[in-house]
RODO-2510 file (C-alpha; in nm, 4 decimals, decimal comma):
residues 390
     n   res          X          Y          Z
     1     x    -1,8059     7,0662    -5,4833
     2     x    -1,8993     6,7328    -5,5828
     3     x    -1,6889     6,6183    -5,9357
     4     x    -1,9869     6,6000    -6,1094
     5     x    -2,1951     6,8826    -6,0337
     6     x    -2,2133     7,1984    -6,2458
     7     x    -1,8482     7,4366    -6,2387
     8     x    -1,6678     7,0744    -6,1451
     9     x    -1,5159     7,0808    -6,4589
    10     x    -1,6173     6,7087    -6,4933
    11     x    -1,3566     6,5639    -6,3392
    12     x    -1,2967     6,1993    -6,2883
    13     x    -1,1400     6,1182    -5,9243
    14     x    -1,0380     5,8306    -6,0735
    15     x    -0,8433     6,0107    -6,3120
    16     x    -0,9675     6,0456    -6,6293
    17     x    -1,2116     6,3341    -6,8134
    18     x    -1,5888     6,2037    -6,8677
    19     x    -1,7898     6,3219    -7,1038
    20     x    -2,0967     6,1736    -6,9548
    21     x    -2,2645     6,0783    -6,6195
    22     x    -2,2846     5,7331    -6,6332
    23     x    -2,0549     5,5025    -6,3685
    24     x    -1,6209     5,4523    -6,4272
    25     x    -1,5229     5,2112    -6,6362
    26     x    -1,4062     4,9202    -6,4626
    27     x    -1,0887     4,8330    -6,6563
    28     x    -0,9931     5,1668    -6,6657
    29     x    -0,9635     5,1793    -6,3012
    30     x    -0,7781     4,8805    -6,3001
    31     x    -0,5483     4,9873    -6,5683
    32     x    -0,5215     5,3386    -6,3555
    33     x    -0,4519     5,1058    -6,0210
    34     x    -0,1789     4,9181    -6,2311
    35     x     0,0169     5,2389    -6,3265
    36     x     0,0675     5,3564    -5,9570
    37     x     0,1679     5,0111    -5,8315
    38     x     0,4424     5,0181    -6,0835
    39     x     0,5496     5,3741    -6,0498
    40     x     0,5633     5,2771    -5,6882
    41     x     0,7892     4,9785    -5,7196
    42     x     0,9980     5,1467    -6,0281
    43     x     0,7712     5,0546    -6,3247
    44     x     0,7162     5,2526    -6,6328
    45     x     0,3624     5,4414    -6,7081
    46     x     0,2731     5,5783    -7,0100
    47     x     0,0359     5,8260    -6,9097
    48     x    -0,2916     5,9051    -6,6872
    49     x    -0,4911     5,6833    -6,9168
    50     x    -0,3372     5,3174    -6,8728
    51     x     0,0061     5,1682    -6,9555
    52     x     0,2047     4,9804    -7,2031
    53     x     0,1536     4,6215    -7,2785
    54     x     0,5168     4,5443    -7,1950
    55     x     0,4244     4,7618    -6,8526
    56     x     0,1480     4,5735    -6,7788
    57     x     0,3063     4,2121    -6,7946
    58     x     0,5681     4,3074    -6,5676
    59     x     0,3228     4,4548    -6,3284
    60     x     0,0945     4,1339    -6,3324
    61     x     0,4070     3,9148    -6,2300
    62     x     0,5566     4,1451    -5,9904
    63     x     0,1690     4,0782    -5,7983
    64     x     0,2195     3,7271    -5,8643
    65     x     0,5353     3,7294    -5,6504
    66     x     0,4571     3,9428    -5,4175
    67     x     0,1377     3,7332    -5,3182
    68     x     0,3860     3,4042    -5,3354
    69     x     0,6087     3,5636    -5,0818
    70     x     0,3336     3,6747    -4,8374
    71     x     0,1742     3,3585    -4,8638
    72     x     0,5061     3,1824    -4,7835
    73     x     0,5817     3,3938    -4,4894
    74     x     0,2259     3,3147    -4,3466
    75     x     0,2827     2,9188    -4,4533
    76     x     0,6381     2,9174    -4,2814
    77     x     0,4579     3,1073    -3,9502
    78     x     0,1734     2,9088    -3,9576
    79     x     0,3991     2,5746    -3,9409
    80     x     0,6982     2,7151    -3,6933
    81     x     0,6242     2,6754    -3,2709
    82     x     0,8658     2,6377    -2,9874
    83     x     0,8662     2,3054    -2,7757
    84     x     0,9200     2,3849    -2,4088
    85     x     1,1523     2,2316    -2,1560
    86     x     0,8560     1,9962    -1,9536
    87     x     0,6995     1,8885    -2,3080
    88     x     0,7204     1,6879    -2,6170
    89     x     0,5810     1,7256    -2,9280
    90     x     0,4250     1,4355    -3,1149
    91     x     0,4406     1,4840    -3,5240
    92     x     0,2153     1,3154    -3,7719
    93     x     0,2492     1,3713    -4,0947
    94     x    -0,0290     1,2102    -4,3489
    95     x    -0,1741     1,0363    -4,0765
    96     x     0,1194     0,8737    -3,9938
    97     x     0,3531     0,8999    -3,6850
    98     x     0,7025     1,0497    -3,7597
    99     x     0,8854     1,1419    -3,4697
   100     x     0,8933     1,2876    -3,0987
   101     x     1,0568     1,6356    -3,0869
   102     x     1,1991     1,7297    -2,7406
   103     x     1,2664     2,1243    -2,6619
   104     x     1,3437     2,3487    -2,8636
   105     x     1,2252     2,5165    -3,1963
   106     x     1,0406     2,3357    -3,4309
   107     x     0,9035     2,3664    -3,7731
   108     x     0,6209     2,1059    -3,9463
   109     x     0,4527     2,1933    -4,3004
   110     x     0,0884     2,3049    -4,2082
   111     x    -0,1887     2,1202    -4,3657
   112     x     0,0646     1,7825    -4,3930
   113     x     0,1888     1,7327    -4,0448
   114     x    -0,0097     1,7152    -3,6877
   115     x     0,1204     1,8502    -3,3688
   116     x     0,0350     1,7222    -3,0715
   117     x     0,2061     1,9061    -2,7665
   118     x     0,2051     1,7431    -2,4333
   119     x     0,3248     1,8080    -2,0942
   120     x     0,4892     1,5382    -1,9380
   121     x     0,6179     1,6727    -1,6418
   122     x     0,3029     1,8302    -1,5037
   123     x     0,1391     1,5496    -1,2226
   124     x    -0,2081     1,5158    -1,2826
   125     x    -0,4502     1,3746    -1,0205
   126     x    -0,7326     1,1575    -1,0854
   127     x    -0,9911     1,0763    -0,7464
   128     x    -1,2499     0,8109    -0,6911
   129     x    -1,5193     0,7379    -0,4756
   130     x    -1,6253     0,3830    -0,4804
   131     x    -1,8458     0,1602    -0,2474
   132     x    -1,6963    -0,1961    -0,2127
   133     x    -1,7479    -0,5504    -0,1138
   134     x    -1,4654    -0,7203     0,1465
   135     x    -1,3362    -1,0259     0,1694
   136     x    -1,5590    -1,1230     0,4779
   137     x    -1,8301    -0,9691     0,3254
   138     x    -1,8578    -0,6794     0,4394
   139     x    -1,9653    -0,3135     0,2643
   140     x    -1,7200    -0,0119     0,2708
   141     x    -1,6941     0,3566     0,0899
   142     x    -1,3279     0,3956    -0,0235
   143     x    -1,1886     0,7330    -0,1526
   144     x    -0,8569     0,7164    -0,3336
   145     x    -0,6348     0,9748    -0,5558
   146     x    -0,4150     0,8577    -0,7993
   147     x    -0,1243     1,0921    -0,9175
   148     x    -0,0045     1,0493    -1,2452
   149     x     0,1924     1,1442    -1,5136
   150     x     0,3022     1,1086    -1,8739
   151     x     0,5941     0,8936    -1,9532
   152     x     0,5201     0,8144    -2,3421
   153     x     0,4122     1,0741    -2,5280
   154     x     0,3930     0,8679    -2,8363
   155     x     0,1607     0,5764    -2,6497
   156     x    -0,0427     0,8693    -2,5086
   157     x    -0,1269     0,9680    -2,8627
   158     x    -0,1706     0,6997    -3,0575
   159     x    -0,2417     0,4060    -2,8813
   160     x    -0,5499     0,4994    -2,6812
   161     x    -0,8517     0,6534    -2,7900
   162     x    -0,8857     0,8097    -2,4608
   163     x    -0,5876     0,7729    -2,1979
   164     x    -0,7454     0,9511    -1,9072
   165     x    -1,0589     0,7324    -1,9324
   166     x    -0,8913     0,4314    -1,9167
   167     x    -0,7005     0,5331    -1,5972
   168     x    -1,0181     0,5534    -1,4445
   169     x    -1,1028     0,2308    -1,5932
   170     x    -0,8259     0,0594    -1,4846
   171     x    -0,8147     0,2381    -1,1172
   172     x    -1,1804     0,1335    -1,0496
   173     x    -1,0809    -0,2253    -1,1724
   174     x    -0,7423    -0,2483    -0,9207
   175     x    -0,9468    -0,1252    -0,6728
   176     x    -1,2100    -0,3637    -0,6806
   177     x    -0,9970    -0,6430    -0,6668
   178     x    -0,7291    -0,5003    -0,3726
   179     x    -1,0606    -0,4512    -0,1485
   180     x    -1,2044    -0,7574    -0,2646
   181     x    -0,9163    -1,0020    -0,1586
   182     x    -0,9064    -0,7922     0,1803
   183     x    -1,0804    -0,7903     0,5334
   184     x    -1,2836    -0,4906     0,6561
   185     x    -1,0423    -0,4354     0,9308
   186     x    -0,7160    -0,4449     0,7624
   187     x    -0,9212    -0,1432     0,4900
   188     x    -1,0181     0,0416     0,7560
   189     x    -0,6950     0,0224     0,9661
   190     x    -0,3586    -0,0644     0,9685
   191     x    -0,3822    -0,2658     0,6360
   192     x    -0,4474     0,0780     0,4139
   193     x    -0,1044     0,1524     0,3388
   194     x    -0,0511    -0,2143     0,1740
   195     x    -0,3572    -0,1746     0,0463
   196     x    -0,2446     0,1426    -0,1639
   197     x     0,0384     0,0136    -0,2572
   198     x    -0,1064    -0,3055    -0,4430
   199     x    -0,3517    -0,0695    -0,5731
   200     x    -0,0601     0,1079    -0,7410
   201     x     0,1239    -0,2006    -0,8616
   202     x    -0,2043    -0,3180    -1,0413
   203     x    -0,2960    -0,0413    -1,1600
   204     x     0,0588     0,0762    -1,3423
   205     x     0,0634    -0,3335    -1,4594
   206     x    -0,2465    -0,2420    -1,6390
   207     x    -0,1790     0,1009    -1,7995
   208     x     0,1329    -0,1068    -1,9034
   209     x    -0,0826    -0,3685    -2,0612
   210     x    -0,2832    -0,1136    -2,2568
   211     x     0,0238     0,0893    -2,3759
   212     x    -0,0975     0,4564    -2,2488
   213     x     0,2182     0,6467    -2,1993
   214     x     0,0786     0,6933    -1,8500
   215     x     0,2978     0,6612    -1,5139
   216     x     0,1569     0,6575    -1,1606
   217     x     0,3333     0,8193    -0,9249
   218     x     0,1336     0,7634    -0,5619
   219     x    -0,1769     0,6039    -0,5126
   220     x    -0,3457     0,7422    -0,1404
   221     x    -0,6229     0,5579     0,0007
   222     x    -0,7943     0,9078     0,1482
   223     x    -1,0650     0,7575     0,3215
   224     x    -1,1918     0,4173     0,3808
   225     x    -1,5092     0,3876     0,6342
   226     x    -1,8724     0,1888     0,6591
   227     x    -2,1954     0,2679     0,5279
   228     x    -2,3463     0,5476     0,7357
   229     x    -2,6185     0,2998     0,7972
   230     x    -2,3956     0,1229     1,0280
   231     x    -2,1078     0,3805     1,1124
   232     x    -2,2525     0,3457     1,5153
   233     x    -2,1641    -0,0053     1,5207
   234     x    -1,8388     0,0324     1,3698
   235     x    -1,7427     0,3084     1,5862
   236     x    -1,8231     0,0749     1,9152
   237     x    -1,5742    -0,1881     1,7644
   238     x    -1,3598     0,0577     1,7688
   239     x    -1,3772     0,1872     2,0523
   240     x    -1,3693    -0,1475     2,2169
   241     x    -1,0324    -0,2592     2,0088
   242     x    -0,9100     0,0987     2,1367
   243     x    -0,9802    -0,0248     2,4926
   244     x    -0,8174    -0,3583     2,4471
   245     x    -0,4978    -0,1613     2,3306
   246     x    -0,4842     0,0682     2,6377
   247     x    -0,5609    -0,2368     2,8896
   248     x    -0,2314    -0,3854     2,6873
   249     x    -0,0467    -0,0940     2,7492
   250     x    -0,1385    -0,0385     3,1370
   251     x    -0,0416    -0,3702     3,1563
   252     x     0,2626    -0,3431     3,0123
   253     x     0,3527    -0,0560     3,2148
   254     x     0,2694    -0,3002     3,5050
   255     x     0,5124    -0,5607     3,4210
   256     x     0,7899    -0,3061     3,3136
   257     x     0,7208    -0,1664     3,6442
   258     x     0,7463    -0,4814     3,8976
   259     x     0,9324    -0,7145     3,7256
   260     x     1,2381    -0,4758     3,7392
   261     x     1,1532    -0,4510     4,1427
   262     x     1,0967    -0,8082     4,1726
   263     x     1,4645    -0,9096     4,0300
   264     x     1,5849    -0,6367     4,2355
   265     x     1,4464    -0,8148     4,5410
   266     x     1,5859    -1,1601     4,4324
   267     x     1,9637    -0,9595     4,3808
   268     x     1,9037    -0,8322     4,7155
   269     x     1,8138    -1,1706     4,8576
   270     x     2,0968    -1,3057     4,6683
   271     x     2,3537    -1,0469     4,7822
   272     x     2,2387    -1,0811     5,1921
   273     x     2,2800    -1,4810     5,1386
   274     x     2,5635    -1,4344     5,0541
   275     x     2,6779    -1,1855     5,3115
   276     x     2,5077    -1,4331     5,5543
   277     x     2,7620    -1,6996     5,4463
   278     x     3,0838    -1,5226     5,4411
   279     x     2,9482    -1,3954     5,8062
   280     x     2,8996    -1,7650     5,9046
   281     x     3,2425    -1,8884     5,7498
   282     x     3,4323    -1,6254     5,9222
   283     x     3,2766    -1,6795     6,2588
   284     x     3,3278    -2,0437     6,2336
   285     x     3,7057    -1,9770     6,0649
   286     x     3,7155    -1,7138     6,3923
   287     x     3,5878    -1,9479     6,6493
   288     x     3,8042    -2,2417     6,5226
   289     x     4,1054    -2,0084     6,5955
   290     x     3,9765    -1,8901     6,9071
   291     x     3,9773    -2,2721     7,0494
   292     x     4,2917    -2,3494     6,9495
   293     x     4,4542    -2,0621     7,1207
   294     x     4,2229    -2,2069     7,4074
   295     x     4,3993    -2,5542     7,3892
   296     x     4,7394    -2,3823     7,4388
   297     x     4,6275    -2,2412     7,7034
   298     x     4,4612    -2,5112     7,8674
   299     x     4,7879    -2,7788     7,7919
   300     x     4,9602    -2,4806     7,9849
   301     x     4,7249    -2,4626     8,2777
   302     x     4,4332    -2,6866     8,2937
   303     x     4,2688    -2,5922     8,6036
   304     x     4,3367    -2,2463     8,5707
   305     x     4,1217    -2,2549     8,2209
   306     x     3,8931    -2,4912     8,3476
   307     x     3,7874    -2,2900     8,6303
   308     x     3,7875    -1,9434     8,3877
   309     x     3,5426    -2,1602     8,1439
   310     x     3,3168    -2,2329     8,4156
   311     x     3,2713    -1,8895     8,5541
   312     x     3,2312    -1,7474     8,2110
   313     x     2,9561    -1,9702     8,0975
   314     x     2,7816    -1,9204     8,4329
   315     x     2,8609    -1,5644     8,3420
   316     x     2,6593    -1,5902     8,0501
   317     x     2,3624    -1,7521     8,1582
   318     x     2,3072    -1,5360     8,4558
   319     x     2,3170    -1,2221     8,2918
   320     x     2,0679    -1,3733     8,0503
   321     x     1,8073    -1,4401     8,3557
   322     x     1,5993    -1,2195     8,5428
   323     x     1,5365    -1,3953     8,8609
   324     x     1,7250    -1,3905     9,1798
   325     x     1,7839    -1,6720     9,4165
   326     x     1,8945    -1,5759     9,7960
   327     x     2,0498    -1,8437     9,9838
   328     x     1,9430    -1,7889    10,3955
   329     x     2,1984    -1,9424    10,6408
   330     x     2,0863    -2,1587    10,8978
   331     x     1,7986    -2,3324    10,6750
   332     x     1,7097    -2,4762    10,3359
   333     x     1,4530    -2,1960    10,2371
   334     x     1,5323    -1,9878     9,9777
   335     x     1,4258    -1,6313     9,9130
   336     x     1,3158    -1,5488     9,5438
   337     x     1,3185    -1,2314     9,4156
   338     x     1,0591    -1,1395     9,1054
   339     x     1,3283    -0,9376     8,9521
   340     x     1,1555    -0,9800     8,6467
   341     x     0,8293    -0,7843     8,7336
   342     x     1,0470    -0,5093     8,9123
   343     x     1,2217    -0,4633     8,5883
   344     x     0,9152    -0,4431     8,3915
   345     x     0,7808    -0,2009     8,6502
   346     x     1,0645    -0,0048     8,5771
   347     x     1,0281    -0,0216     8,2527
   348     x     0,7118     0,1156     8,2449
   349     x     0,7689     0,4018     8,4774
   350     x     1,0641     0,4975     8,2892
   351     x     1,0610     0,7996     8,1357
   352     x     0,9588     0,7915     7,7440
   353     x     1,3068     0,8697     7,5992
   354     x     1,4167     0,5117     7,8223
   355     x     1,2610     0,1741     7,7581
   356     x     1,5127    -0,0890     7,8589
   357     x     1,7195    -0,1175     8,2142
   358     x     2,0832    -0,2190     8,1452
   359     x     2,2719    -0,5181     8,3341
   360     x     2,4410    -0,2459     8,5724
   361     x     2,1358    -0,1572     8,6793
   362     x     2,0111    -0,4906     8,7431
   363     x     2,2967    -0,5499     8,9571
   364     x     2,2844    -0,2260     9,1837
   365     x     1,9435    -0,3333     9,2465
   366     x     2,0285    -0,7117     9,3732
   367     x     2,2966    -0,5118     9,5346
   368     x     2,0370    -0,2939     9,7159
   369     x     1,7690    -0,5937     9,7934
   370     x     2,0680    -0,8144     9,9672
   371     x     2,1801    -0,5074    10,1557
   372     x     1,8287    -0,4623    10,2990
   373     x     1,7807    -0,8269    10,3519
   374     x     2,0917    -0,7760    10,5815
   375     x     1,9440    -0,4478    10,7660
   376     x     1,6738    -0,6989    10,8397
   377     x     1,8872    -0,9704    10,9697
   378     x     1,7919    -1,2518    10,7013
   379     x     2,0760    -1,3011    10,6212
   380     x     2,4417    -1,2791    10,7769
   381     x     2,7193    -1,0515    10,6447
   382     x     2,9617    -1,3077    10,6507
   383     x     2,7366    -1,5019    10,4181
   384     x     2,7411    -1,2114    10,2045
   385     x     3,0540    -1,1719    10,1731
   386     x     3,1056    -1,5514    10,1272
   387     x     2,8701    -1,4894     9,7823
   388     x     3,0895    -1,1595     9,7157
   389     x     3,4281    -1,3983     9,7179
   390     x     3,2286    -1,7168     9,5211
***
């Protein structure tokens, strides 16, 4: 039943007895609010209609402070934060720079001092794509990354209006002038890692210059190539300096490979020249010895020697011919014998595993033509046998 309908007694949920139906007074609400706030926190009422004055003071500045309190805790929230281990914290209060906290906690009056939090550990990288003009003149696209990161948090804040923009700045700038004091082929080749590095040395010089805080860590030359107008070209040039490398190669591999055989050779040479000599010296040393144990013997028996010499160098040269001369008694004819083609023939008719006739052969077979020249009564036995004893 609704407090002001008929049998509601006219009650007053705000706590009092009206008389009428017009709306609640306003300060007796508040003076009704008062009285349970400071029964609450241990305050004195005087009744269901309002409170003393002395009541009502004490409730106004127990309010007061309570509101100062909560608006101090929110003030000493809204100003505390935590710095973590990979950042700094840059404070300005009024404007003004006042110092660098490191980690940890940290607590700056709101409204008075600026935070700025910053990670300096964290490597950032920052690409470009840039087409550029060579020393000879020439036109190529370079790609490059720079990695960076923050060394001053301090210059990053307050020196630069915008720190990342002027790395950009600055890269484009180094960049420019690397490729601009260097030849197409060094860019594209070998050169790039030189290239990248004096890209990184200009570059940091000029952050430096400008005070940004900022430290580069590696600069990468990704990709450096022509215009695809001309990228056929190029890639016959290389080709053909690929060639020239290989033909260097194979013909290094050639001279690795035959001058080691060629000294070889010489050693060789060398060591059989030797040999040759020592062989010669010996024989010489040998046959020096040999005729003075000769002269002994021939101061002992001269003819004796004499006639031993004789035979042996006859000795010598007749087994060295192949011709046979057959002295016939009772005239001044003599018979020759082509011993020569008969040993030839021989040869020839020999079986395979046989190509040359030995001296003992050659003498059973002047044995065998004398003894038929005999049968045949050429020549005498008794001038045989004079031979035989000669």
């Amino acid at each position: 039943m609704a407090w002001n309908e008929p049998g509601g007694n006219n009650k007053d949920p705000w706590g009092g007895n009206r008389g009428n139906d017009g709306p609640p007074d306003l300060d007796e609400i508040i003076k009704n609010l008062q009285a349970k706030l400071s029964g609450l926190f241990g305050g004195k009422g005087n009744g269901s209609n309002g409170t003393s004055g002395g009541g009502n003071s004490g409730s106004t500045s127990f309010l007061i402070g309570l509101v100062v309190v909560v608006l101090g805790v929110v003030y000493f929230f809204l100003g505390a934060g935590i710095v973590n281990e990979q950042e700094r914290a840059v404070v300005l209060r009024l404007g003004e720079y006042k110092e660098t906290k490191g980690p940890g906690f940290r607590w700056n009056p709101p409204l008075l001092d600026q935070v700025y939090t910053l990670n300096v550990t964290k490597v950032e990288e920052y690409p470009l794509t840039q087409q550029m003009l060579t020393k000879d003149l020439n036109i190529v696209d370079i790609n490059i990354s720079a990695q960076y990161v923050i060394g001053d948090a301090r210059d990053f804040v307050l020196n630069v209006r915008d720190p990342v923009k002027s790395l950009q700045q600055a890269a484009n700038s180094a960049l420019r002038h690397v490729a601009g004091s260097t030849v197409m082929h060094d860019v594209l080749t070998e050169g790039r890692e030189e290239a990248a590095a004096e890209v990184k040395a200009r570059l940091q010089n000029y952050l430096d210059n400008y005070e940004t805080g900022i430290v580069i860590e590696t600069v990468n030359i990704e990709e450096s190539k022509p215009p695809r107008e001309v990228q056929d070209a190029f890639d016959d040039v290389i080709k053909a300096r690929e060639d020239e490398e290989r033909f260097k190669n194979e013909a290094q591999a050639y001279a690795n490979g035959i001058i080691p055989e060629a000294r070889g050779i010489a050693q060789r040479m060398i060591e059989e020249a030797t040999a040759h000599k020592e062989r010669v010296i010996a024989q010489a040393e040998g046959e020096a010895k040999r005729f003075e144990y000769l002269l002994t013997e021939y101061q002992k028996a001269p003819e004796v020697t004499r006639q031993r010499l004789y035979l042996d160098a006859l000795q010598e040269v007749m087994e060295n011919s192949s011709k046979v001369m057959v002295d016939v008694e009772g005239g001044n004819n003599m018979l020759y014998l082509p011993l020569d083609k008969i040993v030839n023939s021989a040869t020839s008719s020999a079986p395979a595993g046989r190509s040359r006739i030995t001296n003992a052969e050659v003498s059973d077979l002047a044995d065998k033509v004398v003894q038929d020249l005999i049968d045949r009564g050429v020549i005498s036995t008794s001038r045989r046998n004079s031979r035989g004893a000669r």
